[in-house]
C-alpha positions in Angstrom: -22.4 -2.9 -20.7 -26.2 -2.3 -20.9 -27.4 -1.7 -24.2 -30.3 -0.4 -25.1 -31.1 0.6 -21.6 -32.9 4.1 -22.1 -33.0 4.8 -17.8 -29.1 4.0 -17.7 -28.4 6.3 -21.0 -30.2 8.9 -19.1 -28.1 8.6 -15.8 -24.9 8.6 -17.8 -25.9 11.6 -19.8 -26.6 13.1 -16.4 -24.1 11.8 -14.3 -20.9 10.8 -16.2 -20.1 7.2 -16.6 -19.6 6.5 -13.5 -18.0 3.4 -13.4 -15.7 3.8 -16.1 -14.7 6.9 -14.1 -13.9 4.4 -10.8 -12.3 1.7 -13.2 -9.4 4.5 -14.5 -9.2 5.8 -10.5 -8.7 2.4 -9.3 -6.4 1.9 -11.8 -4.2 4.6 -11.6 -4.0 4.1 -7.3 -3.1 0.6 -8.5 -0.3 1.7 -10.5 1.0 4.6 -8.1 1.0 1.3 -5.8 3.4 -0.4 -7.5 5.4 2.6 -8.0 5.7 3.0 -4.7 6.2 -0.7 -3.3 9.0 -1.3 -6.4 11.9 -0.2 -3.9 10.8 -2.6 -1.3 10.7 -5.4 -3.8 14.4 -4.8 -4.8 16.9 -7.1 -4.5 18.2 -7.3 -1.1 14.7 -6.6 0.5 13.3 -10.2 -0.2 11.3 -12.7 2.6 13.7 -13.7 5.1 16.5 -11.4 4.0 17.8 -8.5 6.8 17.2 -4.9 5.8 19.9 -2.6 6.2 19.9 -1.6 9.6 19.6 2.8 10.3 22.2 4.2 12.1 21.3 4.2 16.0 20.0 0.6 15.5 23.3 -1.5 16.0 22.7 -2.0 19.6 19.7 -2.8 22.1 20.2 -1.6 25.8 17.8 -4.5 28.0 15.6 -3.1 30.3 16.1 -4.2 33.9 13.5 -6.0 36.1 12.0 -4.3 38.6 13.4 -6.0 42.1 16.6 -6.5 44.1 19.7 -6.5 41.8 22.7 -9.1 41.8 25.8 -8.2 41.1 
């Protein structure tokens, strides 16, 4: 990246290549990512499709209004 750059020699002999240390991290949070998302880009999960529902979800009670009641 910098050649011939005596000051950023020195900070990598110091520190470590920094950067090239944050490039493989990003990377490799980028590819546990994917890793991770894959299932929820199977078939079956796609835009507008239903996900299977867990069981307890099949039915909704409604929630009554506060106020007099009409039967």
């Amino acid at each position: 990246m910098f050649q011939d750059s005596p000051i950023y020699d020195r900070l990598i002999a110091e520190c470590g290549d920094v950067p090239a240390q944050v490039r493989r991290e990003a990377e490799r949070v980028s590819r546990e990512l994917e890793m991770v998302m894959r299932p929820l880009q199977s078939p079956g999960y796609g835009p507008g499709l239903d996900r299977p529902q867990s069981p307890g979800n099949g039915w909704q009670r409604t929630a009554l209004l506060p106020g007099p009641r009409t039967h």
